[in-house]
C-alpha positions as CSV (number, residue, x, y, z in Angstrom):
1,X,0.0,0.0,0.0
2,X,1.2,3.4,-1.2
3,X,2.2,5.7,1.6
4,X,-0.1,8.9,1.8
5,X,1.6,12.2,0.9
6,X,2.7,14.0,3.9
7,X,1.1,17.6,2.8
8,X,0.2,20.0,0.5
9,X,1.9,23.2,0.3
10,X,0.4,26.5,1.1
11,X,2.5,28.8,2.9
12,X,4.7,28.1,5.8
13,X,2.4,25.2,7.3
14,X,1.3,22.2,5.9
15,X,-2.3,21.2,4.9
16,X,-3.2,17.7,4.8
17,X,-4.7,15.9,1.5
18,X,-7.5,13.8,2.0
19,X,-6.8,11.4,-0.7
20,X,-10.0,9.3,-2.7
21,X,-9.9,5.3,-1.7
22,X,-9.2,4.1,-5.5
23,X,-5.7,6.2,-4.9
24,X,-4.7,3.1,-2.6
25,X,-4.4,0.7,-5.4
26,X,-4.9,-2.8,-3.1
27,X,-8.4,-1.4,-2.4
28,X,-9.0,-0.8,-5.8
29,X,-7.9,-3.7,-7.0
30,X,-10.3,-5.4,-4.1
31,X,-13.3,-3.2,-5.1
32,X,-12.9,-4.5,-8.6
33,X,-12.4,-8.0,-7.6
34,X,-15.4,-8.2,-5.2
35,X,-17.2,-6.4,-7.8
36,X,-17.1,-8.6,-10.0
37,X,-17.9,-12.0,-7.2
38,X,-20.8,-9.8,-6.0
39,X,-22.5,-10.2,-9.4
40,X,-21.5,-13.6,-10.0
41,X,-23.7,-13.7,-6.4
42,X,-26.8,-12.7,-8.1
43,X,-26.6,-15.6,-10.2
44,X,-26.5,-17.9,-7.8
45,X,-29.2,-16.2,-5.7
46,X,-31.8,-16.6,-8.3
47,X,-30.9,-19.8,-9.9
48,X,-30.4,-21.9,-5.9
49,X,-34.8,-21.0,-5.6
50,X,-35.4,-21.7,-8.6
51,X,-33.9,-24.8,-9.3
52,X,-35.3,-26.0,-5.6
53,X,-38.9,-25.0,-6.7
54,X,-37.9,-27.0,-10.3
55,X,-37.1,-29.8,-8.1
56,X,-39.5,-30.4,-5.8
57,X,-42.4,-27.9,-6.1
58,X,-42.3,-27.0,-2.3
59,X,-41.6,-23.4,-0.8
60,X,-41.4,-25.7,2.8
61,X,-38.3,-27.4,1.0
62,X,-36.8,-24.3,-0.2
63,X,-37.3,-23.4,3.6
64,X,-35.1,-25.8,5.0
65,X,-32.4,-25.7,2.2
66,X,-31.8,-21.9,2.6
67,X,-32.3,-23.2,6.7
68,X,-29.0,-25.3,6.2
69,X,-27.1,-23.0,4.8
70,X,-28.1,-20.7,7.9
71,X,-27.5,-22.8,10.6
72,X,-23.6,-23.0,10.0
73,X,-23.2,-19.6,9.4
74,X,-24.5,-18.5,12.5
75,X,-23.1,-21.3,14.7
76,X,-19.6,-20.7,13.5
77,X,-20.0,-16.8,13.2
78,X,-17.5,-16.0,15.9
79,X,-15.4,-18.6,15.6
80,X,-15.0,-17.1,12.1
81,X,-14.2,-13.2,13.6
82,X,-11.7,-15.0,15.9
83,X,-9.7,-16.8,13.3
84,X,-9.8,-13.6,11.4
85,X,-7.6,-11.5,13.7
86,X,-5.8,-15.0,14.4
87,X,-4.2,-16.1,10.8
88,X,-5.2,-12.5,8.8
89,X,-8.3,-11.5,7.4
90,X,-6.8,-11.8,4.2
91,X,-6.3,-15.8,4.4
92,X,-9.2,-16.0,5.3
93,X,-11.1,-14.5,2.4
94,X,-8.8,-16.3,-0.3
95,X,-9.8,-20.0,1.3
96,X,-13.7,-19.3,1.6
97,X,-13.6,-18.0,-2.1
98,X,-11.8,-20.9,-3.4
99,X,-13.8,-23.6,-1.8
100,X,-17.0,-21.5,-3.3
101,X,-15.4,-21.3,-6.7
102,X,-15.0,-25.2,-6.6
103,X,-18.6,-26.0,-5.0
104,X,-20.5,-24.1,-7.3
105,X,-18.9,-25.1,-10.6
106,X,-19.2,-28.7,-9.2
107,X,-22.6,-28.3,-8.5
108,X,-23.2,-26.5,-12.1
109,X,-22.3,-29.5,-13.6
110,X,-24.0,-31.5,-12.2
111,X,-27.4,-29.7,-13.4
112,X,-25.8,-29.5,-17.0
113,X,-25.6,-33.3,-16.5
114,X,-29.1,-33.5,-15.8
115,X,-27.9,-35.7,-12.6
116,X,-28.9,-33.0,-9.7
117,X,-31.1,-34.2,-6.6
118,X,-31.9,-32.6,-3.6
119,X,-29.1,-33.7,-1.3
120,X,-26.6,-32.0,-3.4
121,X,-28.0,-28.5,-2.7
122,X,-28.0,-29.5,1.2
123,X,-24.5,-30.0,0.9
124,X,-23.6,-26.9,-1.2
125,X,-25.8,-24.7,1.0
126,X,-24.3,-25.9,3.9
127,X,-20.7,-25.7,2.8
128,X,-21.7,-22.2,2.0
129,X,-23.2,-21.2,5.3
130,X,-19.7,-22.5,6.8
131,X,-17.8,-20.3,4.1
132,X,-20.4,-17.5,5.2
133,X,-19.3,-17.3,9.2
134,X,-15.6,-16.9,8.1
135,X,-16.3,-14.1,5.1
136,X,-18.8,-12.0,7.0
137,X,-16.4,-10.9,10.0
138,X,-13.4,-10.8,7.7
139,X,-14.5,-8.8,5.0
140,X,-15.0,-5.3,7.5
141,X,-11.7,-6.3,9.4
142,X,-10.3,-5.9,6.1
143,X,-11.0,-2.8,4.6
144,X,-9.6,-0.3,7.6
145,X,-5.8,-2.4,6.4
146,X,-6.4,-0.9,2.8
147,X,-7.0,2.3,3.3
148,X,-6.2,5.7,6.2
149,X,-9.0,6.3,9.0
150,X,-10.4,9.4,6.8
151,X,-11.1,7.4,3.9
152,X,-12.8,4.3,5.6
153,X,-16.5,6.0,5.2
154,X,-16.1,6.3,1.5
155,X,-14.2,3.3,1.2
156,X,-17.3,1.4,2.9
157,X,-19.7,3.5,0.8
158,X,-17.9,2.0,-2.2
159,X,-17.6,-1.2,-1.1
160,X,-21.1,-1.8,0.1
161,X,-22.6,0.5,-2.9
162,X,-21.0,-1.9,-5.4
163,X,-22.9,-5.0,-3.5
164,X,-26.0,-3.4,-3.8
165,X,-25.8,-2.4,-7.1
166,X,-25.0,-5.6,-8.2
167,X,-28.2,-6.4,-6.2
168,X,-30.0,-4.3,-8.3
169,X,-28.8,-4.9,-12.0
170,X,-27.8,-8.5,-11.1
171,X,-31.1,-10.3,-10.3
172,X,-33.2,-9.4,-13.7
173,X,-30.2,-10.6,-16.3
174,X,-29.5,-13.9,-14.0
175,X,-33.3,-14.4,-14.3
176,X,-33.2,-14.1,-18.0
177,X,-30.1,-16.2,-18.5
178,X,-32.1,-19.2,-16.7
179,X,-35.3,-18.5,-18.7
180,X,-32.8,-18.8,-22.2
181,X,-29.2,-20.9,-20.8
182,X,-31.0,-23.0,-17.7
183,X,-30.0,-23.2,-14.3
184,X,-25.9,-24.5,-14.9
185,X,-25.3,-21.3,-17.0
186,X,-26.0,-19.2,-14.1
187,X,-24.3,-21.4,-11.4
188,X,-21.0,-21.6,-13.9
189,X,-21.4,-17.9,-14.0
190,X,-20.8,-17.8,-10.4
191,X,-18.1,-20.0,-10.1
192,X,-16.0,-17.8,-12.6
193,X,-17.1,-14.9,-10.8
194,X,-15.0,-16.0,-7.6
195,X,-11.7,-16.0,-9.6
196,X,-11.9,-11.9,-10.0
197,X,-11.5,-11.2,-5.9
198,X,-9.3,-14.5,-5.5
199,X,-6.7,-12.3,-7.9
200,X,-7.1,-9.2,-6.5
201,X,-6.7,-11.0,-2.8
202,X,-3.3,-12.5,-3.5
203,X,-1.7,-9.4,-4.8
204,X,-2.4,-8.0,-1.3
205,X,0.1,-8.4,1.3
206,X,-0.6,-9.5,4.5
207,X,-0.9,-6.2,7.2
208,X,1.3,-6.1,10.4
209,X,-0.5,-7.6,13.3
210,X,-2.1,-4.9,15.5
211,X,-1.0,-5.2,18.9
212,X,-3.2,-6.4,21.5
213,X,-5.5,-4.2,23.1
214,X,-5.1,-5.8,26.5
215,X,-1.9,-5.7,28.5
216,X,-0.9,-9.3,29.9
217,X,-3.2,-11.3,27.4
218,X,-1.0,-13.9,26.4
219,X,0.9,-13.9,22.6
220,X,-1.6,-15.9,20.7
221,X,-4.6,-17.3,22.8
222,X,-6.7,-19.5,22.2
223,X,-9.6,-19.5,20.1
224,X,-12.4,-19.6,22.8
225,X,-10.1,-16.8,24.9
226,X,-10.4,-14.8,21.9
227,X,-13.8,-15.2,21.4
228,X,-14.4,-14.5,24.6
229,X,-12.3,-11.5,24.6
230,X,-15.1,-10.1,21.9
231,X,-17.9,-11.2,24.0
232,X,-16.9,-8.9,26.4
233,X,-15.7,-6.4,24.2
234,X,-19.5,-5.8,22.9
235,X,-21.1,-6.4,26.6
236,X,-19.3,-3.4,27.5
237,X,-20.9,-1.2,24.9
238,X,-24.5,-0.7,25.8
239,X,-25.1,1.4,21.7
240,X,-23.9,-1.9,20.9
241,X,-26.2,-4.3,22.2
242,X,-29.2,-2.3,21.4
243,X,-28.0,-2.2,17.9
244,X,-27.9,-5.9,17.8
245,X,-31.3,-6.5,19.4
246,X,-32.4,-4.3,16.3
247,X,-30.5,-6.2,13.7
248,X,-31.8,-9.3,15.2
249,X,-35.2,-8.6,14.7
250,X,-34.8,-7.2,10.9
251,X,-33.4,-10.0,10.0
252,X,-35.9,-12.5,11.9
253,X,-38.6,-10.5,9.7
254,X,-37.2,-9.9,6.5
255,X,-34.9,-12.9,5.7
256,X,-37.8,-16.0,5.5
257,X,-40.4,-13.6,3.5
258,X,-37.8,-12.4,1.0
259,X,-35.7,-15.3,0.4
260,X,-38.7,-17.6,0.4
261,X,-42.0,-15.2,0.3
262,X,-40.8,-13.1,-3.0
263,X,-39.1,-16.9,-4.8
264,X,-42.8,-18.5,-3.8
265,X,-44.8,-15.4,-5.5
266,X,-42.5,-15.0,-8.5
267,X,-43.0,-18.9,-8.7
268,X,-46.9,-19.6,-8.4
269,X,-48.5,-16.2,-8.8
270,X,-46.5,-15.4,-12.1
271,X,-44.2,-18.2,-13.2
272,X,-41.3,-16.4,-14.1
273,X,-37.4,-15.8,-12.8
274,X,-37.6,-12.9,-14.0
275,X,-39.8,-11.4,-12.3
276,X,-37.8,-13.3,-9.2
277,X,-34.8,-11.2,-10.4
278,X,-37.0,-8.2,-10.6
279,X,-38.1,-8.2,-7.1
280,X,-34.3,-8.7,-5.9
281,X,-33.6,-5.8,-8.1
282,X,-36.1,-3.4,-6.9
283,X,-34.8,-3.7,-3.2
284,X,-31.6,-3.4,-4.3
285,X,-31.9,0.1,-6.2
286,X,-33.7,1.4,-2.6
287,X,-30.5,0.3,-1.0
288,X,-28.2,2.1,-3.4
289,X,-30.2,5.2,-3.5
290,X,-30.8,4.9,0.3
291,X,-26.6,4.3,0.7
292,X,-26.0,7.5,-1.1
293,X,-28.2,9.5,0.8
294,X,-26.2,7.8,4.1
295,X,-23.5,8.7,2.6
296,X,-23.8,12.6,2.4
297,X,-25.0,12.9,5.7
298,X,-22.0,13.9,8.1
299,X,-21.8,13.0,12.0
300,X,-25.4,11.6,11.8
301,X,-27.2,12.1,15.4
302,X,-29.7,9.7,17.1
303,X,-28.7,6.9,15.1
304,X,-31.3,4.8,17.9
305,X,-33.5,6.7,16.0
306,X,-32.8,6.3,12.7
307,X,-32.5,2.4,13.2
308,X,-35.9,2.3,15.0
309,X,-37.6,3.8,12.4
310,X,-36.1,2.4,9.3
311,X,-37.1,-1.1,11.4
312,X,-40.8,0.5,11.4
313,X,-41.2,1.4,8.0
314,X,-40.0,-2.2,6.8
315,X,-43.0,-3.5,9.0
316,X,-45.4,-1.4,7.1
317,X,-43.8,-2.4,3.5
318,X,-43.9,-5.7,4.5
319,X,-47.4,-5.4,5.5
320,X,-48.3,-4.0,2.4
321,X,-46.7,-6.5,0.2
322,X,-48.8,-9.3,1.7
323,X,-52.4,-6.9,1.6
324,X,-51.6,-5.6,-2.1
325,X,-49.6,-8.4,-4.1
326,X,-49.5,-6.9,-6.9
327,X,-46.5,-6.4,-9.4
328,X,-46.1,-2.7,-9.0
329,X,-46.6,-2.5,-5.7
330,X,-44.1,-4.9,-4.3
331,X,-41.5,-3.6,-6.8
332,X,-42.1,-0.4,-5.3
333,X,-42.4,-1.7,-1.3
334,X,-39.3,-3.3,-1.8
335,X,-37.8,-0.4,-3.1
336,X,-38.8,1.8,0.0
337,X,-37.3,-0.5,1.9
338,X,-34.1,-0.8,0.5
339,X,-33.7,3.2,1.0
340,X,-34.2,2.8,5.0
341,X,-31.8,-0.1,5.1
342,X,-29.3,1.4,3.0
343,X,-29.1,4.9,4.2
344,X,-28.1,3.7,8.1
345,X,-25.6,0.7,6.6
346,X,-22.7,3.2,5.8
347,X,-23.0,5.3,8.9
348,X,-23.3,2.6,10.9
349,X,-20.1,0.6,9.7
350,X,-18.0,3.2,9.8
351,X,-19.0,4.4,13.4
352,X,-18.1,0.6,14.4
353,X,-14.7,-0.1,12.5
354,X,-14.0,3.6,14.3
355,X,-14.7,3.0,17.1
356,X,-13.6,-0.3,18.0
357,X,-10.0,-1.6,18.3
358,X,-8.6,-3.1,14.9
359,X,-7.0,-6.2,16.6
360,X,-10.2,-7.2,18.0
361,X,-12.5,-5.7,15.2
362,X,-12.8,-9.2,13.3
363,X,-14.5,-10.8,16.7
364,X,-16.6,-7.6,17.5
365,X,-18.0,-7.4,13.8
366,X,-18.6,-11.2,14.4
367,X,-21.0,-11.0,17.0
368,X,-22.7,-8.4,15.6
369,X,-23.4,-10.2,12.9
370,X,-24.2,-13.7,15.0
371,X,-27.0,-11.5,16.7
372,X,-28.0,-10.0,13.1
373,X,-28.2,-13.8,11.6
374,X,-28.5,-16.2,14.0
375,X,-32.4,-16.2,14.3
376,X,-32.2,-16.7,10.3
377,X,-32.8,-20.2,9.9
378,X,-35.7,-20.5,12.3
379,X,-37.2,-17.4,10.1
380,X,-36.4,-19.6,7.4
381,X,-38.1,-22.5,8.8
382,X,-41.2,-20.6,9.8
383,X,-41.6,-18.7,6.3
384,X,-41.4,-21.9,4.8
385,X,-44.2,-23.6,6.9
386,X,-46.0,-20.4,6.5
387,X,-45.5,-19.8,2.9
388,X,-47.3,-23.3,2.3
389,X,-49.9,-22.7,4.2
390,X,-51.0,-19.0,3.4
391,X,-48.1,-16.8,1.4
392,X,-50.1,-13.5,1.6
393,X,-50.2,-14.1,5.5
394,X,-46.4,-14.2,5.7
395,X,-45.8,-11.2,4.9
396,X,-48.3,-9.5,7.1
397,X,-47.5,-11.7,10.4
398,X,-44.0,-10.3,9.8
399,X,-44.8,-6.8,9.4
400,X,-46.9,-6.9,12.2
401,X,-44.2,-8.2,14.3
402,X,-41.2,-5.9,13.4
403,X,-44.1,-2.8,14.1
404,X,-44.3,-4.4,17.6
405,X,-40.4,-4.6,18.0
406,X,-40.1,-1.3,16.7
407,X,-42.9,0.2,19.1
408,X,-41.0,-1.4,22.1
409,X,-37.9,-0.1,21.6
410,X,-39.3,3.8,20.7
411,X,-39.9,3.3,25.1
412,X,-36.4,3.1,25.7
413,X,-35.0,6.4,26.3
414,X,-31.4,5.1,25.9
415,X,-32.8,3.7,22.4
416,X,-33.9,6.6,21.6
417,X,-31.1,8.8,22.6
418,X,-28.1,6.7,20.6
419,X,-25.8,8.8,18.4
């Protein structure tokens, strides 16, 4: 990594240059990489429901595959942040991007071969919910090594805005390309995809450790010390834990009806991936959009506020969606909701990988996420059963549910009062 110029000139004192993130050519070389394995995700995202549904005809099946993939990846979570700040975030990434690469493309062919059954998605799913727990701390440790403290808001806006735009444009071609190539063409898409960020990861070198935060810890403990060490890391920060609780409940209520809910409508109502892909999309542009607007806002107050009522708003849209399924206005619920979600994600990463100590930043970022993902798989679970019985009726049990979470935590004063 480049070292940043010292100044710029302007009479006797020095001014400092706030350089752009691409000027740090490892990060740029990442963004491009990961942009490129974020799209390739799309493809995967669509075809996995689709080629369930093909298979069996059941949105209580496609329940408990995207439930095994879940179950992993919040069970290992933080073992994954700890062997992040243990062997390099770095490592890390390059393993869980190779064995992806290779799962996929196995799995592609299989399809292609016209020999796929059921228990082959179980174990690709799961294999990816394991991959999952290690990627999802390690990606955030990663960045704040690539680039200096005043570029690490635009560095995440960059980073997270090219996910979400991939979101966005990703779902509708990935859609077409099963409706025209089948199923393996999208799957073989992804597996090339994973080669971009794989290259981009090895020209990378490895940061200097950070030294640890706590005096008389020994050299290198072991894993369940440093897990531990996180634990309590995040126990002491009340903003924290109410964040989490938040987190927890968005995800409860929007993972099941979105990645089972939308694949069921798409499926039965209209019959077409596409319009799958066009779902995933329309969220996705609300994210972007709402990122930007995140992104312009400087030192953002009563962030308790902001997350409360971005976890409000879902509850209505989601409401909505099940009272008024109709192509238009989901497209256009979903989009709303992406804007909330999206205009608090920059913000809030950026306050965290701030605010917390760099050589324990892999395990805090892993128990945030464990409390963001581990009620996933029973949401996936529930959706599924619920989906069968009465799809509309998914979506408004959910909204209902994050309005009541929402309502509860507007009575907390410290809630409220979060910056």
């Amino acid at each position: 990594m480049n070292a940043a110029p010292a100044a710029a000139q302007s009479g006797p004192e020095a001014i400092p240059v706030k350089r752009h993130p691409f000027a740090m050519p490892h990060f740029r070389n990442l963004w491009i990489g990961a942009t490129v394995s974020y799209l390739g995700d799309q493809f995967y995202l669509v075809a996995l429901p689709w080629l369930v549904l093909q298979l069996t005809g059941s949105s209580l099946v496609l329940g408990t595959v995207l439930m095994i993939a879940a179950i992993p990846r919040a069970a290992l979570m933080l073992v994954g942040g700890a062997i992040a700040d243990r062997i390099s975030a770095r490592r890390v990434l390059i393993g869980t991007a190779t064995i992806r690469a290779v799962l996929v493309g196995a799995v592609a062919a299989l399809v292609w071969l016209h020999v796929i059954r059921l228990w082959h998605l179980y174990i690709l799913t799961f294999a990816f919910g394991v991959a999952d727990a290690f990627t999802f701390p390690a990606g955030p440790a990663l960045i704040p090594t690539l680039v200096e403290p005043q570029q690490l808001q635009p560095a995440n806006a960059l980073m997270q805005g090219s996910a979400v735009m991939t979101q966005m444009v990703g779902p509708a071609p990935a859609g077409l390309l099963i409706k025209f190539g089948g199923i393996a063409s999208a799957l073989f898409f992804d597996a090339l995809s994973f080669l971009a960020v794989i290259a981009a990861l090895f020209k990378i070198p490895d940061p200097p450790r950070a030294p640890h935060p706590a005096s008389g810890a020994p050299a290198r403990p072991s894993v369940l010390h440093s897990i531990a060490e996180g634990l309590r890391a995040v126990r002491k920060d009340s903003a924290l834990l109410f964040l989490m609780v938040i987190f927890a409940a968005l995800n409860f209520c929007i993972a099941g009806p979105v990645g089972i809910g939308l694949a069921a409508l798409a499926k039965f109502r209209y019959g077409s991936a596409a319009i799958f892909g066009t779902f995933l999309s329309a969220f996705s542009g609300g994210m972007l959009g709402g990122m930007a607007i995140g992104g312009m806002v400087k030192n953002p107050r009563k962030r308790g506020l902001q997350f409360i009522a971005v976890a409000a708003l879902c509850g209505f849209e989601l409401t909505g969606i099940g009272l008024f399924p109709k192509f238009a206005t989901i497209a256009t619920l979903l989009a709303l909701m992406g804007v909330g979600a999206g205009a608090v994600n920059v913000q809030f990463t950026t306050w965290l990988q701030l605010r917390v100590d760099r050589a324990i930043l892999g395990r805090v970022m892993s128990v945030l996420m464990f409390s963001a993902v581990g009620l996933i798989p029973v949401s996936y679970a529930i959706s599924g059963f619920v989906a069968q019985w009465n799809l509309p009726a998914l979506f408004v049990a959910a909204g209902i549910l994050l309005l009541a979470t929402s309502g509860v935590a507007l009575t907390s004063k410290a809630a409220r009062e979060l910056d």
